[in-house]
Structure formats: structure tokens, C-alpha cells
CHARMM internal coordinates of N, CA and C (Angstrom, degrees):
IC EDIT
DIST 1 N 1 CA 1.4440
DIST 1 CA 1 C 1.5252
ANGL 1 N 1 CA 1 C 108.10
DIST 1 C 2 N 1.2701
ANGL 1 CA 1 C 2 N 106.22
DIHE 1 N 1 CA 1 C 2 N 134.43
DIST 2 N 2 CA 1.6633
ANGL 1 C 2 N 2 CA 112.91
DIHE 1 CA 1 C 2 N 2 CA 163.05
DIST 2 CA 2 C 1.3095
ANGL 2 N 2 CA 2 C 116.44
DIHE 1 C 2 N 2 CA 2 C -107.68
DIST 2 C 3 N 1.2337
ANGL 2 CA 2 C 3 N 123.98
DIHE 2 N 2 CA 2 C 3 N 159.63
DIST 3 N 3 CA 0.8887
ANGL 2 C 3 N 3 CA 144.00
DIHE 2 CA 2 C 3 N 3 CA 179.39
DIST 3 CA 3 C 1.7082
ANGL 3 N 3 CA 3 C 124.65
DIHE 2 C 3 N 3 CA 3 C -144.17
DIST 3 C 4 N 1.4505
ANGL 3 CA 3 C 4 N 108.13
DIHE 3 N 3 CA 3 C 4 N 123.53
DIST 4 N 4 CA 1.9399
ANGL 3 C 4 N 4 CA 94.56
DIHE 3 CA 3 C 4 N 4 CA -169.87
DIST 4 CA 4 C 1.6644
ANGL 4 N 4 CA 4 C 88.37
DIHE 3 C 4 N 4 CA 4 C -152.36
DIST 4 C 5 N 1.4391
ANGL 4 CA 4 C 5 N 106.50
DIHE 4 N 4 CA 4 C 5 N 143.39
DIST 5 N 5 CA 1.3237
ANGL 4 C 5 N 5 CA 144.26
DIHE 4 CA 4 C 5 N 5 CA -160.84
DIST 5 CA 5 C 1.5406
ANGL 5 N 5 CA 5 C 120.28
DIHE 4 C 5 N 5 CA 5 C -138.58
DIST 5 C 6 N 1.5193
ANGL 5 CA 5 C 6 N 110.76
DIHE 5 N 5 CA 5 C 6 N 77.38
DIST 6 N 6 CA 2.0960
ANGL 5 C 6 N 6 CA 109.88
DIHE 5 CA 5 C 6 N 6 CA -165.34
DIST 6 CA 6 C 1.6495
ANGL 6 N 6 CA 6 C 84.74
DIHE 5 C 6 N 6 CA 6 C -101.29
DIST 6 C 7 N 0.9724
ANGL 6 CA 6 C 7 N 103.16
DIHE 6 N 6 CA 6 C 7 N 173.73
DIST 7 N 7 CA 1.5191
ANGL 6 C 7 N 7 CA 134.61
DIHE 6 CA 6 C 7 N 7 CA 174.42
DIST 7 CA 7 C 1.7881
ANGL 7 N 7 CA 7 C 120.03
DIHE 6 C 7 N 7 CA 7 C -152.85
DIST 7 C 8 N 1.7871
ANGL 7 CA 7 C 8 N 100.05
DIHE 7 N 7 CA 7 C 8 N 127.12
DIST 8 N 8 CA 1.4292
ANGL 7 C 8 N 8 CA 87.55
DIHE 7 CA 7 C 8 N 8 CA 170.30
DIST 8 CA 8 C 1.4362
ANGL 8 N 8 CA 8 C 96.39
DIHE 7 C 8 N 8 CA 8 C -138.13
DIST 8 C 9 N 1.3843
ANGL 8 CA 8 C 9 N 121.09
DIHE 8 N 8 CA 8 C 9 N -167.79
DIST 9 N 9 CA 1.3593
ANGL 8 C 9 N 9 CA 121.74
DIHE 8 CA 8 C 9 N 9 CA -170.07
DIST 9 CA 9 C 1.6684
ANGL 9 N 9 CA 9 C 109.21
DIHE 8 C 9 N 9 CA 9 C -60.84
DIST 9 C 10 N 1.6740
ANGL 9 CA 9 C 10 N 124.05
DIHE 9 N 9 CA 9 C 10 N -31.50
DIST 10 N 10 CA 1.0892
ANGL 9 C 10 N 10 CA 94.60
DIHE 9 CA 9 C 10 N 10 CA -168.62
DIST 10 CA 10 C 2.1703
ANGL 10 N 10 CA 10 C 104.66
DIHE 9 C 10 N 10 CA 10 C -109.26
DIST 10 C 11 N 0.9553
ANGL 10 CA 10 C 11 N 98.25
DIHE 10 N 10 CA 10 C 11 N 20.96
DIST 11 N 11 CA 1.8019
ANGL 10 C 11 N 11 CA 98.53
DIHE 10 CA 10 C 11 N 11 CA -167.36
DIST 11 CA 11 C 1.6741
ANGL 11 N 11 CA 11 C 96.04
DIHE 10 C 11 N 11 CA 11 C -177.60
DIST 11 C 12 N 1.6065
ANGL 11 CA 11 C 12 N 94.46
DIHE 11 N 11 CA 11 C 12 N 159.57
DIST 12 N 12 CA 1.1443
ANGL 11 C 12 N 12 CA 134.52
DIHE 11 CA 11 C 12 N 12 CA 179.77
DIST 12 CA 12 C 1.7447
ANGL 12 N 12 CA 12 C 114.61
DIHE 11 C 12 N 12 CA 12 C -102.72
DIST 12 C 13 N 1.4684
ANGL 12 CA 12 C 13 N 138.12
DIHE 12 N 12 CA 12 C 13 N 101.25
DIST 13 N 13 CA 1.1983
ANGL 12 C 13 N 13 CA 131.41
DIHE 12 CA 12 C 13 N 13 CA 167.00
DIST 13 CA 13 C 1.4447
ANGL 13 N 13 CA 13 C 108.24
DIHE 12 C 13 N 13 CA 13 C -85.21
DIST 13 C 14 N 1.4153
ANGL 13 CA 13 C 14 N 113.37
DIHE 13 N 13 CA 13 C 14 N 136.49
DIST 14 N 14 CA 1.6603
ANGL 13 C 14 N 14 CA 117.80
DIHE 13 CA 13 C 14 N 14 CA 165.07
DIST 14 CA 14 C 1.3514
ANGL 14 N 14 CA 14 C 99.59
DIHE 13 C 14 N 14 CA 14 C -124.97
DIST 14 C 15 N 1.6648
ANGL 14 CA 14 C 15 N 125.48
DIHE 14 N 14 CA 14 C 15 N 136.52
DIST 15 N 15 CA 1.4112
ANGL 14 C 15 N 15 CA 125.53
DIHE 14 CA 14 C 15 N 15 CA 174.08
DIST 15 CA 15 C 1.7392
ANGL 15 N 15 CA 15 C 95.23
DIHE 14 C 15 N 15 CA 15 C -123.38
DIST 15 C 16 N 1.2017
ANGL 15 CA 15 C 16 N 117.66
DIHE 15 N 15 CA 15 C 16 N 154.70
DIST 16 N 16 CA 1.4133
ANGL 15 C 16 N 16 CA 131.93
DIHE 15 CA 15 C 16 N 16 CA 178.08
DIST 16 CA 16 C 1.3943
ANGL 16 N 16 CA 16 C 99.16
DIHE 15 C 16 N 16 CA 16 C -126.50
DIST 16 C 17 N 0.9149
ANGL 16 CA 16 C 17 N 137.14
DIHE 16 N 16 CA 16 C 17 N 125.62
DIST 17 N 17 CA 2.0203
ANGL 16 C 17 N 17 CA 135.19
DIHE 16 CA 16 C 17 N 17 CA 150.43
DIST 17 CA 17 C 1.9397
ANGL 17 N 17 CA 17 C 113.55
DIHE 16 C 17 N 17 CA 17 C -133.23
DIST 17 C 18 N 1.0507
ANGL 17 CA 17 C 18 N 101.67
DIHE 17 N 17 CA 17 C 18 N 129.54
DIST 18 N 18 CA 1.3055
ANGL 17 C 18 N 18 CA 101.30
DIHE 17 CA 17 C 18 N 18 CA 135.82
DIST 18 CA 18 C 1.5168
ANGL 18 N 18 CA 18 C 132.46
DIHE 17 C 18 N 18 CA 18 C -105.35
DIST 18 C 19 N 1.1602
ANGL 18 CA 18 C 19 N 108.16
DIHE 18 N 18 CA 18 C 19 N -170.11
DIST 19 N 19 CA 1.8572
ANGL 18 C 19 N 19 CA 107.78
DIHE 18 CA 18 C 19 N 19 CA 167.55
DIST 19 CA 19 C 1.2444
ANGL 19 N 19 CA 19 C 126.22
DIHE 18 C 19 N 19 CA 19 C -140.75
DIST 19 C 20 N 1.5590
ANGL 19 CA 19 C 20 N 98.04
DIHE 19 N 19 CA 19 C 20 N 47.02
DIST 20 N 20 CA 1.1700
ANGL 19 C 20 N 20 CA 131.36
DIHE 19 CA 19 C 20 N 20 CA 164.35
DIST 20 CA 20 C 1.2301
ANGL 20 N 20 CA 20 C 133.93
DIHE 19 C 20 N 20 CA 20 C 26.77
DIST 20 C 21 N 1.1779
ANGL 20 CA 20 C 21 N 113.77
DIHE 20 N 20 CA 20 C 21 N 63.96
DIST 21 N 21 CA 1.6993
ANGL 20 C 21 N 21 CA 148.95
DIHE 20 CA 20 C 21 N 21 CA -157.35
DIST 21 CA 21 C 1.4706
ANGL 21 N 21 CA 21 C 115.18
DIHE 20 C 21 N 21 CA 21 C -141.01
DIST 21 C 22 N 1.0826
ANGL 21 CA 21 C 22 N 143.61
DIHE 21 N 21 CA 21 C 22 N 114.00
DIST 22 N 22 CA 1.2014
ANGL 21 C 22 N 22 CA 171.75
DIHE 21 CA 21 C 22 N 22 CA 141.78
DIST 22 CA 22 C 1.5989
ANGL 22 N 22 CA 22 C 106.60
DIHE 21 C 22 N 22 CA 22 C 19.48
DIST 22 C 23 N 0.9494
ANGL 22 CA 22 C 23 N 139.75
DIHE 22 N 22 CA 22 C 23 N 101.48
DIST 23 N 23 CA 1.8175
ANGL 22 C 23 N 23 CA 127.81
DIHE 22 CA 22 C 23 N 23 CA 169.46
DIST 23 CA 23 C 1.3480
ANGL 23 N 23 CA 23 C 103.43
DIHE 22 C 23 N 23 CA 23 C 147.12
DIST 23 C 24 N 1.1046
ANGL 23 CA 23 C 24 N 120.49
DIHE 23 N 23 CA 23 C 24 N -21.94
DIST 24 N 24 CA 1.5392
ANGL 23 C 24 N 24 CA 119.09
DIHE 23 CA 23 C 24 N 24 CA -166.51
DIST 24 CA 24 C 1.6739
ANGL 24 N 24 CA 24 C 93.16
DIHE 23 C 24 N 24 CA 24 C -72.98
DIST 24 C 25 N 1.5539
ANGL 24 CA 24 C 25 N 108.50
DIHE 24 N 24 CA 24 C 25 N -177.14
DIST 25 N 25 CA 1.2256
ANGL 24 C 25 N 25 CA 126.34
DIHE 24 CA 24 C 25 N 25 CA 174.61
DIST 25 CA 25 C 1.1289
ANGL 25 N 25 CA 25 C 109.82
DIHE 24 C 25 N 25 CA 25 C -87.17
DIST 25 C 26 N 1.6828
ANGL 25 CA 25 C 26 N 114.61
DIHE 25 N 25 CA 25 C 26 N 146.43
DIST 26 N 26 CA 1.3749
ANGL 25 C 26 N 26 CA 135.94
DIHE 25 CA 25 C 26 N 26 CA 170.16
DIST 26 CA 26 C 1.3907
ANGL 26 N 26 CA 26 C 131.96
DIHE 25 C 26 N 26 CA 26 C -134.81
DIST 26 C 27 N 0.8775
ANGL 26 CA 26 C 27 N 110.04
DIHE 26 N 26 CA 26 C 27 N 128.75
DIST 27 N 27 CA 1.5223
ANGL 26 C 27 N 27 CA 119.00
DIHE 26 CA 26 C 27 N 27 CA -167.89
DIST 27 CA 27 C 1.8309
ANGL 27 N 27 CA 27 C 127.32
DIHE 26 C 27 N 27 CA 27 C -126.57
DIST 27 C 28 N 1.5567
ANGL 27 CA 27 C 28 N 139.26
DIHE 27 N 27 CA 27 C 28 N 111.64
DIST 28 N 28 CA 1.0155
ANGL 27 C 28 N 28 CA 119.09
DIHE 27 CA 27 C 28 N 28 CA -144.73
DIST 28 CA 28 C 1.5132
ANGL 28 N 28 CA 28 C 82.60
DIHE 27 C 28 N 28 CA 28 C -120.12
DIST 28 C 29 N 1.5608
ANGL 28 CA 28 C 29 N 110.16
DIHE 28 N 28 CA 28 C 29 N 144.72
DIST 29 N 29 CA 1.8159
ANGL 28 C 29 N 29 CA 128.94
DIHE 28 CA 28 C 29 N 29 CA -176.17
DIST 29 CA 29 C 1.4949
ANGL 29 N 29 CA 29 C 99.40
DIHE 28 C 29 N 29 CA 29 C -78.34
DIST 29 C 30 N 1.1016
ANGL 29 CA 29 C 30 N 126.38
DIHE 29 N 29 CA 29 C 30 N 3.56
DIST 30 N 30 CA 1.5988
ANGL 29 C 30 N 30 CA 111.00
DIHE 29 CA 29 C 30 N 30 CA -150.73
DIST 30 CA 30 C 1.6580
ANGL 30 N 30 CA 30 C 123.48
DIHE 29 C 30 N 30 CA 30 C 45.35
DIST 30 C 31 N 1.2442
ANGL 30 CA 30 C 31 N 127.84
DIHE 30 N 30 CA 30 C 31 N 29.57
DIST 31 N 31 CA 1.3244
ANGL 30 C 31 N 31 CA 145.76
DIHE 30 CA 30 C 31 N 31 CA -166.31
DIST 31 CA 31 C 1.6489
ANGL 31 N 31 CA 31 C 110.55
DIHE 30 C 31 N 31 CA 31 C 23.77
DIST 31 C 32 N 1.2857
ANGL 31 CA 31 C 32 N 114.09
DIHE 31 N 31 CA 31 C 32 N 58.48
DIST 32 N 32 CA 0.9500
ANGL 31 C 32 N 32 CA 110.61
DIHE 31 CA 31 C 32 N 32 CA 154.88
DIST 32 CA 32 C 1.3812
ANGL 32 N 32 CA 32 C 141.53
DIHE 31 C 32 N 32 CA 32 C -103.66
DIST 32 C 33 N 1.4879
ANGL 32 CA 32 C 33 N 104.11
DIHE 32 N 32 CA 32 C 33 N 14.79
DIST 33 N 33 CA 1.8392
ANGL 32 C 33 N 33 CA 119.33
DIHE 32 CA 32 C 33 N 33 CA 168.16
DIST 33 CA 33 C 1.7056
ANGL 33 N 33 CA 33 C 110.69
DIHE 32 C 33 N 33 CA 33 C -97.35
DIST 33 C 34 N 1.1380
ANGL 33 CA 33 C 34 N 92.08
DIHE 33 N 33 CA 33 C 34 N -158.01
DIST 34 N 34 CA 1.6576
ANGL 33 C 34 N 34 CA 98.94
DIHE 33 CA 33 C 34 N 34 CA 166.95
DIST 34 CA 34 C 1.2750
ANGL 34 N 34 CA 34 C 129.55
DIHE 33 C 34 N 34 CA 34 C -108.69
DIST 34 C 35 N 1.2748
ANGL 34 CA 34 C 35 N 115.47
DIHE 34 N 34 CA 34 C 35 N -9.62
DIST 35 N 35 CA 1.7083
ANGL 34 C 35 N 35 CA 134.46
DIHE 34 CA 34 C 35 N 35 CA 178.36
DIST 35 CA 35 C 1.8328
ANGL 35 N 35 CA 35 C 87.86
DIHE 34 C 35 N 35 CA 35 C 76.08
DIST 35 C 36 N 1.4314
ANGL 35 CA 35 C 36 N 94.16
DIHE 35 N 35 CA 35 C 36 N -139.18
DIST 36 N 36 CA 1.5442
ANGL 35 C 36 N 36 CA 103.27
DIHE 35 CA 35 C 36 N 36 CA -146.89
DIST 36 CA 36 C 1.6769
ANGL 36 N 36 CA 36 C 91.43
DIHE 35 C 36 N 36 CA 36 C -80.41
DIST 36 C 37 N 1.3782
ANGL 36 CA 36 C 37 N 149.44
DIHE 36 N 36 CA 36 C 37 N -69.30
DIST 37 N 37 CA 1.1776
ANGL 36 C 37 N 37 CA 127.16
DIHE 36 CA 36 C 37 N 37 CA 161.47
DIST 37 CA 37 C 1.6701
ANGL 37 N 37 CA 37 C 122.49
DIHE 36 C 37 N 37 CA 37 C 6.46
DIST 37 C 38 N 1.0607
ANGL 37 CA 37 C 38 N 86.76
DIHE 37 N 37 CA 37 C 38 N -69.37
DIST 38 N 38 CA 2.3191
ANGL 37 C 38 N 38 CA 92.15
DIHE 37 CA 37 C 38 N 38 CA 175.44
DIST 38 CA 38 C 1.0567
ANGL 38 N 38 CA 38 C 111.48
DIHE 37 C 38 N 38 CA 38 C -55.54
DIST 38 C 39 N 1.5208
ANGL 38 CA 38 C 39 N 117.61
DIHE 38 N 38 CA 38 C 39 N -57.14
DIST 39 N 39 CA 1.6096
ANGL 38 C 39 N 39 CA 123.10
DIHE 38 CA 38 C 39 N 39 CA 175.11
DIST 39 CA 39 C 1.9161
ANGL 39 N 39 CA 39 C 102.23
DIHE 38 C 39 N 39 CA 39 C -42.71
DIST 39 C 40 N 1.0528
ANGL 39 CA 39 C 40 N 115.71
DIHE 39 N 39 CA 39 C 40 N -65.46
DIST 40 N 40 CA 1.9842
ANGL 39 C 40 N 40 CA 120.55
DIHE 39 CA 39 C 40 N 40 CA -166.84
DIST 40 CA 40 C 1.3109
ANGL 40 N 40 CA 40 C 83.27
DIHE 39 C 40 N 40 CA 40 C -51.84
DIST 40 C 41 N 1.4310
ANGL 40 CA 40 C 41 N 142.83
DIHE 40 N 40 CA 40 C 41 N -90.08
DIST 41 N 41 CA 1.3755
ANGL 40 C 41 N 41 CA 149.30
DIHE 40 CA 40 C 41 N 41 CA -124.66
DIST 41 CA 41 C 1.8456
ANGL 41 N 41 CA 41 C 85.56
DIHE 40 C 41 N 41 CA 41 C -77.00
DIST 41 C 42 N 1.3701
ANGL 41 CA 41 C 42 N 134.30
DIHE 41 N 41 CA 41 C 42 N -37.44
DIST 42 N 42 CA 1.4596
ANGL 41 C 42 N 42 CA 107.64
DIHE 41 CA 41 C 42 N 42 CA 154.07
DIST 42 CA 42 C 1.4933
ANGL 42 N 42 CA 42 C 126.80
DIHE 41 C 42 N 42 CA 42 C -43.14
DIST 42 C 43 N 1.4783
ANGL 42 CA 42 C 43 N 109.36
DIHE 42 N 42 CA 42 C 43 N -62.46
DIST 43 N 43 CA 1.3753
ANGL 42 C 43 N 43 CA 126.28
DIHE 42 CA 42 C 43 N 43 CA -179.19
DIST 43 CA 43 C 1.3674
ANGL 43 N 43 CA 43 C 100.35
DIHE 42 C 43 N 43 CA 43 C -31.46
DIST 43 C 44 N 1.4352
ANGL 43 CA 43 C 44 N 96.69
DIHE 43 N 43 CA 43 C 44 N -58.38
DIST 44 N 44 CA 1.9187
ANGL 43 C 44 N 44 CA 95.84
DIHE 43 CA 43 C 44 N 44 CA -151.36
DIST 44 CA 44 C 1.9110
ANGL 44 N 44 CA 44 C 103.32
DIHE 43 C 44 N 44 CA 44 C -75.52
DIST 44 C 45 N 1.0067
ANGL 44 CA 44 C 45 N 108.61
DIHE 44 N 44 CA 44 C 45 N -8.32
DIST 45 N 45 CA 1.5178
ANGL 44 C 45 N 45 CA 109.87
DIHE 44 CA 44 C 45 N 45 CA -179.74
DIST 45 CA 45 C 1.0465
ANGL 45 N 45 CA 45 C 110.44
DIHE 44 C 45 N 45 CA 45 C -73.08
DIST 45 C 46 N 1.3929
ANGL 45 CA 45 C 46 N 126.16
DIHE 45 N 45 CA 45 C 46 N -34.19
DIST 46 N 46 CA 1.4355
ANGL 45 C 46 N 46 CA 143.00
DIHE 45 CA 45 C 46 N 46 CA 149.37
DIST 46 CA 46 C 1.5196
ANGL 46 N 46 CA 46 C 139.07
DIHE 45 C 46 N 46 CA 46 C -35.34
DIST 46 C 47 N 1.6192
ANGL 46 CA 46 C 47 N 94.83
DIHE 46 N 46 CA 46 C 47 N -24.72
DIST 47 N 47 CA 1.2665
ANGL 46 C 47 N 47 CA 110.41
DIHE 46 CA 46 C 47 N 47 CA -159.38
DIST 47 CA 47 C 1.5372
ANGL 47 N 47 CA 47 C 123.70
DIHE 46 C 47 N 47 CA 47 C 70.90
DIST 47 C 48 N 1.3473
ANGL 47 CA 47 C 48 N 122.59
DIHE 47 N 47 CA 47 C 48 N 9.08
DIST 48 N 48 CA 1.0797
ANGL 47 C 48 N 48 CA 116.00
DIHE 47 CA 47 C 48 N 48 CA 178.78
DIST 48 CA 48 C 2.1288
ANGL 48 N 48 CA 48 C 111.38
DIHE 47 C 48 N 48 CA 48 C -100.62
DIST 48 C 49 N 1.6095
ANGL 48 CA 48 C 49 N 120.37
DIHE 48 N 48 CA 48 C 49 N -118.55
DIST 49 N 49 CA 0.7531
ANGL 48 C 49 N 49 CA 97.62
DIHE 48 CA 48 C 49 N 49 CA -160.07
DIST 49 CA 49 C 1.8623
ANGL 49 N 49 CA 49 C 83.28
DIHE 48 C 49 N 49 CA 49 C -166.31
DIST 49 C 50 N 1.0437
ANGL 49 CA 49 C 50 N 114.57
DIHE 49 N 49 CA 49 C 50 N 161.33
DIST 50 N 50 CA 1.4902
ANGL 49 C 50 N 50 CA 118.76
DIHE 49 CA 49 C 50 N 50 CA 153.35
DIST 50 CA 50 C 1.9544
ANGL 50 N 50 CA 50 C 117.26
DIHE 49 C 50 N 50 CA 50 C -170.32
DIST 50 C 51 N 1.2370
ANGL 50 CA 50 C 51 N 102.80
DIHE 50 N 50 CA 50 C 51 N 146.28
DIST 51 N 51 CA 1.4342
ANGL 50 C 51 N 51 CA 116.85
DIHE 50 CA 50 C 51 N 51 CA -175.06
DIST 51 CA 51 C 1.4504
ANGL 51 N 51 CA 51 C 106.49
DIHE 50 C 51 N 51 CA 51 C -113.91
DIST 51 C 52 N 1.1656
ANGL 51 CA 51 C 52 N 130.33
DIHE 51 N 51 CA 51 C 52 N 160.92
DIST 52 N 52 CA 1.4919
ANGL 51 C 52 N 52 CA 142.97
DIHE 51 CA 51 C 52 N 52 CA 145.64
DIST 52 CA 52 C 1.4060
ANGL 52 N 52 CA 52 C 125.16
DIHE 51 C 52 N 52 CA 52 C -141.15
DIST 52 C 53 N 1.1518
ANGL 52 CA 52 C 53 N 132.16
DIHE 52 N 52 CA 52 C 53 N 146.21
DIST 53 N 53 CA 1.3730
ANGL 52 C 53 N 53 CA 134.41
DIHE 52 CA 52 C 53 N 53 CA 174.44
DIST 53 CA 53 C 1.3942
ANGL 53 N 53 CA 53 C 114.66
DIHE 52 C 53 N 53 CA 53 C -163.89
DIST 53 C 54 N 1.4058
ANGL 53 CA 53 C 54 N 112.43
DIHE 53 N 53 CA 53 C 54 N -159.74
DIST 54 N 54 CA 1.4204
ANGL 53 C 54 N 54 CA 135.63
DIHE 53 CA 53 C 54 N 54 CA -179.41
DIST 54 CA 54 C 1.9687
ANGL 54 N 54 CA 54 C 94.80
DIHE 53 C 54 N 54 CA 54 C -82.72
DIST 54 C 55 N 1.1906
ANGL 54 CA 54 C 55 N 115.07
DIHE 54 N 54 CA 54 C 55 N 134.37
DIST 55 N 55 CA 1.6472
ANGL 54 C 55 N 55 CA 132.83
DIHE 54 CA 54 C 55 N 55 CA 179.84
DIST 55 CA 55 C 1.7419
ANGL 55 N 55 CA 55 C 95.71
DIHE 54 C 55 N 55 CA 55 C -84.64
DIST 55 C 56 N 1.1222
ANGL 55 CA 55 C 56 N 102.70
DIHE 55 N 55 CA 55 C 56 N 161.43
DIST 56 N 56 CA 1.2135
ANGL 55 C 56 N 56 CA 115.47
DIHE 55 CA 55 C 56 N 56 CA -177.40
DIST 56 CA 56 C 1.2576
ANGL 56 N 56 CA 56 C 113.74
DIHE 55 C 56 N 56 CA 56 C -86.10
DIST 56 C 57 N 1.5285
ANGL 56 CA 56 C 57 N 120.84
DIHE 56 N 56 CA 56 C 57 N -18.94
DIST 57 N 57 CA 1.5500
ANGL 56 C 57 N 57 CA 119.52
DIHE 56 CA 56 C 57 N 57 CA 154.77
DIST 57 CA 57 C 1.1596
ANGL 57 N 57 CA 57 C 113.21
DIHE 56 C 57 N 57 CA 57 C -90.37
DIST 57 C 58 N 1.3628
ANGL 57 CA 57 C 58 N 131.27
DIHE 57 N 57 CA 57 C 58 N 43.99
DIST 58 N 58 CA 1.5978
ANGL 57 C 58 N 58 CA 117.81
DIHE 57 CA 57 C 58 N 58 CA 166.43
DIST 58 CA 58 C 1.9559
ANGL 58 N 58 CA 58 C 107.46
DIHE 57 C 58 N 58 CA 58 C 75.08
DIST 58 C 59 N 1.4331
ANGL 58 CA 58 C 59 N 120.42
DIHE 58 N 58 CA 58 C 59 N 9.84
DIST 59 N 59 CA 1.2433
ANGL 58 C 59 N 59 CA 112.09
DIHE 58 CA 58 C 59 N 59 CA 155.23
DIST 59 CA 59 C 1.4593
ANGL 59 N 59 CA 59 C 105.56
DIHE 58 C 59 N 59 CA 59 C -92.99
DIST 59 C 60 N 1.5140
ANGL 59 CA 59 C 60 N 101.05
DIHE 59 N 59 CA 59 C 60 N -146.34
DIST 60 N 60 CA 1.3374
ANGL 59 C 60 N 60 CA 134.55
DIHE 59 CA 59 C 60 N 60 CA 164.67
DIST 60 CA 60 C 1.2458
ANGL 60 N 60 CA 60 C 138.38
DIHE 59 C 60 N 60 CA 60 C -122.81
DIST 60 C 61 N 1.4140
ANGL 60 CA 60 C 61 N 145.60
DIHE 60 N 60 CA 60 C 61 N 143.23
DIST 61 N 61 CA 1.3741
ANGL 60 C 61 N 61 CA 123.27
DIHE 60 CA 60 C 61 N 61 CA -149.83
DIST 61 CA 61 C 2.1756
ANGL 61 N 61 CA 61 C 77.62
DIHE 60 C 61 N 61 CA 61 C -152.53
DIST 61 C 62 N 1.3629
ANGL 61 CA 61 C 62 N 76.77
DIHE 61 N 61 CA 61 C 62 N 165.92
DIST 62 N 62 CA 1.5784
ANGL 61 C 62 N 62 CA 110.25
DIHE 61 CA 61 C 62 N 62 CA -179.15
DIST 62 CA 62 C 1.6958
ANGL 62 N 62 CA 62 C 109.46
DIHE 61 C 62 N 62 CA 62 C -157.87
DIST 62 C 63 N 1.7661
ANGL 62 CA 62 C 63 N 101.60
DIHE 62 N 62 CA 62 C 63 N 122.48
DIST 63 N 63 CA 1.3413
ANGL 62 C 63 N 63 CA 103.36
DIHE 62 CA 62 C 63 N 63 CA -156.71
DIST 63 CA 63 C 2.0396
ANGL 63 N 63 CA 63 C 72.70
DIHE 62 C 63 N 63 CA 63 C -128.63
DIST 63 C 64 N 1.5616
ANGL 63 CA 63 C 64 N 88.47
DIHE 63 N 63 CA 63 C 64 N 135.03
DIST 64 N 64 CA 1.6220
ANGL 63 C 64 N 64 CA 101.08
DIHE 63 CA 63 C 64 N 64 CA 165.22
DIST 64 CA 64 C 2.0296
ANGL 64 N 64 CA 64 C 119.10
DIHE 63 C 64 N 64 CA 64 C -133.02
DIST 64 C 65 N 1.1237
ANGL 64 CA 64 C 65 N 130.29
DIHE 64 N 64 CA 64 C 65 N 124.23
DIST 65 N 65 CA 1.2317
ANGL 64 C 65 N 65 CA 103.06
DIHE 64 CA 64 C 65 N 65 CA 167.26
DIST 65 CA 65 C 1.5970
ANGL 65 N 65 CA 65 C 87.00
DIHE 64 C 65 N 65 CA 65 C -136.31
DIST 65 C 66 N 1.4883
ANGL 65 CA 65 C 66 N 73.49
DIHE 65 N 65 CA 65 C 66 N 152.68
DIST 66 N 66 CA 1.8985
ANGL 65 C 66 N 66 CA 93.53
DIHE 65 CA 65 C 66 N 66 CA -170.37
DIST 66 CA 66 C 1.5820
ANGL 66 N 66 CA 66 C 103.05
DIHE 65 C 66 N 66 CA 66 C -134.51
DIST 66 C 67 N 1.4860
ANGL 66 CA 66 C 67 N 118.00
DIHE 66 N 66 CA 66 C 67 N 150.04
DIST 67 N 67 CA 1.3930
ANGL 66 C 67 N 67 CA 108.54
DIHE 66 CA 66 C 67 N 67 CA -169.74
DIST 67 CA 67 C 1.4519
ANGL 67 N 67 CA 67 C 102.23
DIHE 66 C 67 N 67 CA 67 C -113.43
DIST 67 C 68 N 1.7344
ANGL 67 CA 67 C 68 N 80.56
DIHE 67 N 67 CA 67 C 68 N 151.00
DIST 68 N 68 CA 1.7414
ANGL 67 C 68 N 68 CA 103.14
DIHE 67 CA 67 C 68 N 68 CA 172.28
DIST 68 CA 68 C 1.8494
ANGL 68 N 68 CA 68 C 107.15
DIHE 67 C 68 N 68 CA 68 C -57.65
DIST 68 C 69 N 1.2571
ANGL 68 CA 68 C 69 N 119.74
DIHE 68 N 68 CA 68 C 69 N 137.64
DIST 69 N 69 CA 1.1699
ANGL 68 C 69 N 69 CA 138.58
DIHE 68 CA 68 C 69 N 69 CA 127.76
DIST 69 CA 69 C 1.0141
ANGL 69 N 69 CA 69 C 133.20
DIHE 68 C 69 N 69 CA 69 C -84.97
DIST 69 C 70 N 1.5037
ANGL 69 CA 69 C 70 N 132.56
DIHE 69 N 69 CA 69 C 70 N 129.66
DIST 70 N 70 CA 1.6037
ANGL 69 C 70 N 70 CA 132.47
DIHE 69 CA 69 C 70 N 70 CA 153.08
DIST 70 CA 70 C 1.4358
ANGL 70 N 70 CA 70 C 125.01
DIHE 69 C 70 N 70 CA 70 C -83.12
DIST 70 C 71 N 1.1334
ANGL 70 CA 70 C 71 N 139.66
DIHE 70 N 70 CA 70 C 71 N 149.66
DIST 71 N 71 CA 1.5799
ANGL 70 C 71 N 71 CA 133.95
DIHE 70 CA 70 C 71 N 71 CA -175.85
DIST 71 CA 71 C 1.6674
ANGL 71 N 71 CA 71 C 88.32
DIHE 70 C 71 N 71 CA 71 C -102.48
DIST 71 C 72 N 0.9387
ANGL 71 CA 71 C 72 N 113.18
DIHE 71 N 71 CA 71 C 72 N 151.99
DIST 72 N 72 CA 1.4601
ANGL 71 C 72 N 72 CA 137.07
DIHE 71 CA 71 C 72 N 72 CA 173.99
DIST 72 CA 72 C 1.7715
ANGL 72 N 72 CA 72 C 138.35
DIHE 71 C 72 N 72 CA 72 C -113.35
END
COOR INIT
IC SEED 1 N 1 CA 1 C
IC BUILD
């Protein structure tokens, strides 16, 4: 699993991937969230944004960037 976290002045990117191969860790919610649906409709409440799909090595990836606010 990867995991990567950039920052620039106006937003926050978070990417998640594995490469979807057997050994890694697993962990089950008892489905009591929404999975990735809940995650976007967070995102987007935010104004930001989020994707998921198939990884380009045969995992799966989840791409989020959400923007900085300043209070004033």
C-alpha cells in the first residue's frame, strides 16, 4: 500500500493505491459507512473532489484533493 500526502498553497492531494496482490492488510467496517460514495459526497461538501478506480498496476487507487481555506 501507498500512501502520499502533497500540499500547495491552494489544496491538499491525498492518493491511496495498492497493487492489488494478496498479503497486504485487511480490515472489514461491518458495513456500516458508505464506502467510496460517502467519502465523494464528503469531498464534494468541501468543495474539493475525489476519484477511485482500477491502478495502473492492477490495484486500486483513490485520489482526493480538497482545498485549503483561510478564516479571515
Amino acid at each position: 500500500m501507498r500512501v502520499s500526502v502533497c500540499r500547495d498553497e491552494e489544496s491538499v492531494r491525498i492518493e491511496v493505491s495498492d497493487n492489488g496482490r494478496p498479503g497486504g492488510r485487511s480490515w472489514r467496517s461491518g458495513g456500516a459507512g458508505r464506502g467510496l460514495a460517502g467519502m465523494r459526497e464528503r469531498a464534494e461538501l468541501l468543495g474539493g473532489t475525489l476519484a477511485a478506480g482500477p491502478g495502473a498496476d492492477g490495484g486500486f487507487e483513490v485520489r482526493a484533493v480538497l482545498p485549503i481555506r483561510y478564516a479571515s
